[in-house]
SETIKOL-542229 format. One record per residue (C-alpha): residue in one letter; residue number from 0; x, y, z. Coordinates in Angstrom, 2 decimals, decimal comma, m for minus. Each point is the difference from the previous one (the first is absolute). Example, Ala and Ser with C-alpha at 12.3 -4.5 7.8 and 13.67 -1.06 7.14 Angstrom:
BEGIN
 code pos      px      py      pz
    A   0   12,30   m4,50    7,80
    S   1    1,37    3,44   m0,66
END
This chain:
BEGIN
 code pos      px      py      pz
    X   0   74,50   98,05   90,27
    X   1    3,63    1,79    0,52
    X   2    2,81   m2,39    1,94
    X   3    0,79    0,82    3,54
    X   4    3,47    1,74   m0,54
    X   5    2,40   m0,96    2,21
    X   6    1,98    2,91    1,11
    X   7    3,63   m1,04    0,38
    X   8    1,25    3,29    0,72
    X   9   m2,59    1,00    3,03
    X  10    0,62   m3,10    1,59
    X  11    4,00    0,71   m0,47
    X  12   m0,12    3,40    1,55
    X  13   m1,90   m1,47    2,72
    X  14    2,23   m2,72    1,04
    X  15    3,11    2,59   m0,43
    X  16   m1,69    1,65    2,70
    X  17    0,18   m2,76    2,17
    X  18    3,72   m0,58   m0,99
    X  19    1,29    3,26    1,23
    X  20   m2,13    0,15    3,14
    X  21    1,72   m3,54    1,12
    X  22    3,54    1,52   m1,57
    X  23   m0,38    2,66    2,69
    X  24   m1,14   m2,07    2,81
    X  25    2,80   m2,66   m0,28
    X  26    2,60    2,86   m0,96
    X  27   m1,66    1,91    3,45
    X  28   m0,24   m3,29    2,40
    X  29    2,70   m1,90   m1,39
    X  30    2,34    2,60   m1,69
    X  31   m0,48   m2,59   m3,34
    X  32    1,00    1,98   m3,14
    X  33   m0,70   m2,48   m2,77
    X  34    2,14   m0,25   m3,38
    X  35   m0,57   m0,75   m2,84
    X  36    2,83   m0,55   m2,76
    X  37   m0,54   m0,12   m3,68
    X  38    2,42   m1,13   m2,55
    X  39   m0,15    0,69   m3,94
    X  40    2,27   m1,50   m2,50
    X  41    0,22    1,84   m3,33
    X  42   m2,23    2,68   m1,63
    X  43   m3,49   m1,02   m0,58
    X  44   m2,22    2,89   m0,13
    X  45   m3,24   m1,88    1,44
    X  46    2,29   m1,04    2,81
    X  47    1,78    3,24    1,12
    X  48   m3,41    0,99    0,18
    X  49   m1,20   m2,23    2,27
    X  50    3,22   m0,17    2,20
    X  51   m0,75    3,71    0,01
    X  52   m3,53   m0,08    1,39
    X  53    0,96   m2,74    2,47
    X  54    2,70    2,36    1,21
    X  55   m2,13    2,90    0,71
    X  56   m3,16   m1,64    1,69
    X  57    2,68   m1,65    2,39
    X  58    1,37    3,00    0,81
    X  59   m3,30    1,98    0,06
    X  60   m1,43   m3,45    2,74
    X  61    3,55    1,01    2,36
    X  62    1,73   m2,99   m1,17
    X  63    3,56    0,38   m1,30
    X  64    0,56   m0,57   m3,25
    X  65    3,41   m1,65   m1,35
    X  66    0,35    0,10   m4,20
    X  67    2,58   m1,83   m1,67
    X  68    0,75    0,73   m3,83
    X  69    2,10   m2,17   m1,57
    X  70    1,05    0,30   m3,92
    X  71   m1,95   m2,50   m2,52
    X  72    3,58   m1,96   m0,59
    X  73    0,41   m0,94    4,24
    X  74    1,52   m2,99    0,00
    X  75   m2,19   m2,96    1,77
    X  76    2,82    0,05    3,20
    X  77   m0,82    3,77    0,95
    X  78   m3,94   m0,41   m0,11
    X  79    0,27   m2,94    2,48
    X  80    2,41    1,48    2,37
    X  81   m2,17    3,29    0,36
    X  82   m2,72   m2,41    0,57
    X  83    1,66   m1,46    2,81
    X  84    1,56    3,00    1,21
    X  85   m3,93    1,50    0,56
    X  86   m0,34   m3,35    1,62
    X  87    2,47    0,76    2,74
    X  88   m1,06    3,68    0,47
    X  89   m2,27   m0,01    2,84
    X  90   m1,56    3,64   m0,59
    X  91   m1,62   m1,98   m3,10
    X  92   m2,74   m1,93    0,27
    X  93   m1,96   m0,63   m3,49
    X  94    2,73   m0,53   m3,10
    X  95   m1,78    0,61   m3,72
    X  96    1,80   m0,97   m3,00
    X  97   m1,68    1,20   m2,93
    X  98   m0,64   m2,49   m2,61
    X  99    0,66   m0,56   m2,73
    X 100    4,24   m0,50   m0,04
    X 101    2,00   m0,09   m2,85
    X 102    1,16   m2,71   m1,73
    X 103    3,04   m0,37    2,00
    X 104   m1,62   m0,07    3,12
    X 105   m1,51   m3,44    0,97
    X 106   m3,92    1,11    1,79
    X 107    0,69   m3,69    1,66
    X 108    3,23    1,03    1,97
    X 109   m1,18    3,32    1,05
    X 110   m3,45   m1,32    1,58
    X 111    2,63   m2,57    1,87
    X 112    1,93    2,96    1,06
    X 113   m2,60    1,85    1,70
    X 114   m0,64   m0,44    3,79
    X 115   m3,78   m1,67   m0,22
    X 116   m0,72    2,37    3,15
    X 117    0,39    2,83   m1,89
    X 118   m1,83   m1,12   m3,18
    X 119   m2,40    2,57   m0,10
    X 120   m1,06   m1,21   m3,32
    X 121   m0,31   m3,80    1,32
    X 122    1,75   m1,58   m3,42
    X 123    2,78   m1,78    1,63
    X 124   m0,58   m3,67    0,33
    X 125   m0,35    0,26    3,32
    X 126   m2,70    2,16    0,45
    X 127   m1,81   m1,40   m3,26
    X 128    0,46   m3,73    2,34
    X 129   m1,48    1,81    2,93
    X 130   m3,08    1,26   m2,23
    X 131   m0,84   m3,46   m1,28
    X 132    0,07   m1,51    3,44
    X 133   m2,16    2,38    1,25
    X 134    2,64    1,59    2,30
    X 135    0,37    3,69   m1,99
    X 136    1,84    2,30    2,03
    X 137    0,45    2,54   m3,11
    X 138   m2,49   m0,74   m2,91
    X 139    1,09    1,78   m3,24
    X 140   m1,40    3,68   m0,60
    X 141   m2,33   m0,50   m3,34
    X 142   m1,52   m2,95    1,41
    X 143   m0,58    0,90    3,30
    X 144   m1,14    3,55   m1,03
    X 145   m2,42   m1,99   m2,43
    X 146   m1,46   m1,84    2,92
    X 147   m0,61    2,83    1,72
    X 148   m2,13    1,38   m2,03
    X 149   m1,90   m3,31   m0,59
    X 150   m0,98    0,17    3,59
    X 151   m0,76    3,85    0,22
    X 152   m2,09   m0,24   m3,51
    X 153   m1,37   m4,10   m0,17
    X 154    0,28   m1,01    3,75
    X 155   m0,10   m3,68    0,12
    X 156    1,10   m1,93   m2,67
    X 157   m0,61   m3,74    1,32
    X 158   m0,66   m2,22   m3,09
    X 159    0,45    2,47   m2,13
    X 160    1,66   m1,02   m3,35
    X 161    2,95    2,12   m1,32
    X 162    2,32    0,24   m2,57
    X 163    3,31    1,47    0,28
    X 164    1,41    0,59   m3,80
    X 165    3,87    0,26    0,12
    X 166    2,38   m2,04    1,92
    X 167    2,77    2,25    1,48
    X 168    2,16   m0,39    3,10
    X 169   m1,07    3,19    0,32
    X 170   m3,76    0,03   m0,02
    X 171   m1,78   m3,00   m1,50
    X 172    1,36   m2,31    2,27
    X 173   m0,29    1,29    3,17
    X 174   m3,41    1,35   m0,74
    X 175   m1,11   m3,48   m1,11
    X 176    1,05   m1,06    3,63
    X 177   m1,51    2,57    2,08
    X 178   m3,90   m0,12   m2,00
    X 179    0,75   m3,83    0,43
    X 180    0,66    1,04    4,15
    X 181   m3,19    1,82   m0,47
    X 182   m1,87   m2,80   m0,85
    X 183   m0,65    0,42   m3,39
    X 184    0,31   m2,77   m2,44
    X 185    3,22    1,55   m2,13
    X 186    0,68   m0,86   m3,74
    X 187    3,16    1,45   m1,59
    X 188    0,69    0,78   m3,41
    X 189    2,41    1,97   m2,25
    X 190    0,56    0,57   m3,91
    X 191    0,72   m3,58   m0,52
    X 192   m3,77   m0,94    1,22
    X 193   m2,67   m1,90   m2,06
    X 194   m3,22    1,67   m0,02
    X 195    0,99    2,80    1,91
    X 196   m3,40    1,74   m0,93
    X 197   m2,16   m2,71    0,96
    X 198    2,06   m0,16    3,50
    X 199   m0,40    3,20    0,42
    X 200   m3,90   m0,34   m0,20
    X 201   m0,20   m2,17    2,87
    X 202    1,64    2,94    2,21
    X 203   m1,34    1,41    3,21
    X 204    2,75    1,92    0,19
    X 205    2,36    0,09   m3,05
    X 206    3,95    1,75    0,46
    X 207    1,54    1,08   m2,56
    X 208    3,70    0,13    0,29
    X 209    2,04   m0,22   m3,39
    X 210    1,31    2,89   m0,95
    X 211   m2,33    0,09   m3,42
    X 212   m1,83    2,99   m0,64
    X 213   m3,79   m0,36   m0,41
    X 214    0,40   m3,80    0,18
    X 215   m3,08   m1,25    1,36
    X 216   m2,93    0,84   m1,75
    X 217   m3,81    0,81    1,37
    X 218   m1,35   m3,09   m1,01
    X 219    2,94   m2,04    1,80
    X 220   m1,74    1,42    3,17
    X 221   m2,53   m1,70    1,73
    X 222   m3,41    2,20    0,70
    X 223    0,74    2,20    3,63
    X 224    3,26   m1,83    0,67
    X 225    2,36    1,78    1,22
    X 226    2,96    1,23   m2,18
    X 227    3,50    0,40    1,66
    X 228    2,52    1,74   m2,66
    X 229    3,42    0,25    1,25
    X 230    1,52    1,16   m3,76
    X 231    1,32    3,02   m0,04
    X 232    1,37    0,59   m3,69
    X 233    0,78    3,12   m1,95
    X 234   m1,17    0,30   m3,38
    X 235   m0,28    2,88   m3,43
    X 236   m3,18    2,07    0,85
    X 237    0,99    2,24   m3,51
    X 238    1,23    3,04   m0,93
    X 239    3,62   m0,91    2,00
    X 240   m2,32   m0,79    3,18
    X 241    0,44   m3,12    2,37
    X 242   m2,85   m1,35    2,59
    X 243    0,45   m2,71    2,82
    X 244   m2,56   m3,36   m0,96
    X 245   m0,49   m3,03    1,94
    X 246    0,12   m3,67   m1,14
    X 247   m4,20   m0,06   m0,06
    X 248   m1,68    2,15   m2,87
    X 249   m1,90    2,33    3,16
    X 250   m2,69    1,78   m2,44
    X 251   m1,19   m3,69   m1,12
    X 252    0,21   m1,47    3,63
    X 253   m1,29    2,51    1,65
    X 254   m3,39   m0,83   m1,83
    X 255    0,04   m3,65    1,44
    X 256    1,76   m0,04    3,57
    X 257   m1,42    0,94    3,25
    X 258    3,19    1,49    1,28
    X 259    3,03    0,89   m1,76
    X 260    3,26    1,71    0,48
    X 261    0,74    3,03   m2,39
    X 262    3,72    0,78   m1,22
    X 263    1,00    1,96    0,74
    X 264   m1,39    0,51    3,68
    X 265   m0,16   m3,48    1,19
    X 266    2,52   m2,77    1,12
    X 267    2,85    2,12   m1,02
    X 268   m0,94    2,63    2,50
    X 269    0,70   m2,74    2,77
    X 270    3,32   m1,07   m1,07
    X 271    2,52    2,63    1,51
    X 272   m2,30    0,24    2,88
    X 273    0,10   m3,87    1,00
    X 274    3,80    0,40   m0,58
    X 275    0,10    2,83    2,67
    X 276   m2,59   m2,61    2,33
    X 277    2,85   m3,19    0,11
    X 278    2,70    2,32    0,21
    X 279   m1,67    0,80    3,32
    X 280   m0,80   m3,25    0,92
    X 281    3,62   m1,42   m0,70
    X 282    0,89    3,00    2,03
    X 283   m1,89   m0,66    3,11
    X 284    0,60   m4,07   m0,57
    X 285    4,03    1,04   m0,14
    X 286   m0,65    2,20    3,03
    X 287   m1,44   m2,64    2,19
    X 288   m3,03    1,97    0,40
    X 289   m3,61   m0,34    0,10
    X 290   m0,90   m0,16   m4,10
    X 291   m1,80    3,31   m1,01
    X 292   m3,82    0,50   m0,31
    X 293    0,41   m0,08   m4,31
END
């Protein structure tokens, strides 16, 4: 029996609908333009790439869009004071700093830098305090698009006993707390895990998150659980070819799980689009406004 495949990228398109339609009633009833600022240290391909895309839905959703470039040797003293500066500019309302810095950056002082209220990626310490307590205002984009998705695709997941593979601020964290806000009973693991396998087994709902392609094998997955693969890692296809992977080996999982996310096509799709859903939250929050219908 085939997996249900979650479809990422339907769902996506579907809630970017309902971004712009509340972008064009607060813009129409409240004249609120939201912004969104983006700022890239250095040259990494993967990451011009993404700044790129973020850019362009932005501007497609009638947000403006700020981009700041600065050269891979910035010195630590510039980042922050752009930071602030975006802090203090009141036609900006969701701040991104792409990730990862260099060296001479500290990732520490720039999160401590950034005005929590316009966090739209919810990794300063603030916001990540605010998700643990169970007070989230802005819940970080992977995560949050992940959860999504478990609702449109699982539906209740009370009791339910999942795995989240991979421990970053970024995702594995904050996705650990919101299944646990679900009620489901949350283990997390990472590279350093015994057993790993034999954890896996025990999955209802198993999320793989660390940045391995192919990790997780099909017999690490329990029989119709449901597979979450948040990977997204580019690998030789041959003859000078590349091809996007996930972290779970799909063609072997795909033969065991109930439900499973394909790469790519599945959480990635959500990403940019969650991004472009706090940005209007912060927006509305900053406004002093009714928060939008997202």
């Amino acid at each position: 029996m085939s997996p249900r495949i979650i479809d990422g990228k339907a769902f996506a398109s579907g809630l970017r609908a309902r971004v712009e339609a509340e972008t064009k009633r607060l813009n129409a009833s409240h004249g609120l333009v939201p912004g969104l600022a983006t700022v890239l240290v250095g040259n990494d391909p993967a990451s011009e790439v993404y700044v790129r895309n973020k850019n362009k839905t932005a501007e497609a959703l009638g947000f403006k869009s700020v981009s700041l470039h600065l050269p891979e040797n910035a010195p630590e003293g510039e980042v922050l004071k752009i930071v602030r500066q975006l802090g203090d500019d009141k036609s900006v309302h969701g701040i991104l700093v792409q990730m990862p810095m260099p060296g001479q950056v500290r990732e520490a002082a720039v999160l401590d830098a950034l005005d929590p209220a316009k966090d739209v990626d919810a990794l300063t310490p603030t916001n990540a305090g605010l998700l643990l307590s169970g007070r989230a205002h802005l819940v970080s984009c992977t995560p949050a698009g992940v959860m999504m998705l478990l609702k449109e695709y699982v539906g209740d997941i009370t009791g339910a006993d999942a795995l989240v593979i991979g421990r970053s601020l970024l995702f594995g964290k904050p996705a650990a707390q919101l299944l646990l806000a679900a009620n489901a009973t949350v283990t997390m693991a990472h590279s350093r895990t015994r057993d790993l396998p034999g954890l896996a087994r025990r999955a209802d709902i198993l999320v793989a998150a660390i940045g391995k392609p192919n990790y997780v094998k099909g017999d690490w997955v329990k029989p119709g659980a449901t597979v979450i693969d948040v990977g997204i890692n580019r690998v030789d296809a041959g003859n000078g070819k590349h091809k996007i992977v996930g972290d779970v080996d799909f063609d072997e999982a795909a033969k065991v799980a109930g439900a499973i996310t394909p790469v790519p096509g599945g959480v990635g799709a959500m990403t940019i689009v969650c991004l472009m859903r706090n940005t209007l939250i912060a927006a509305a929050a900053l406004a002093g406004v009714p928060p939008p219908a997202v």
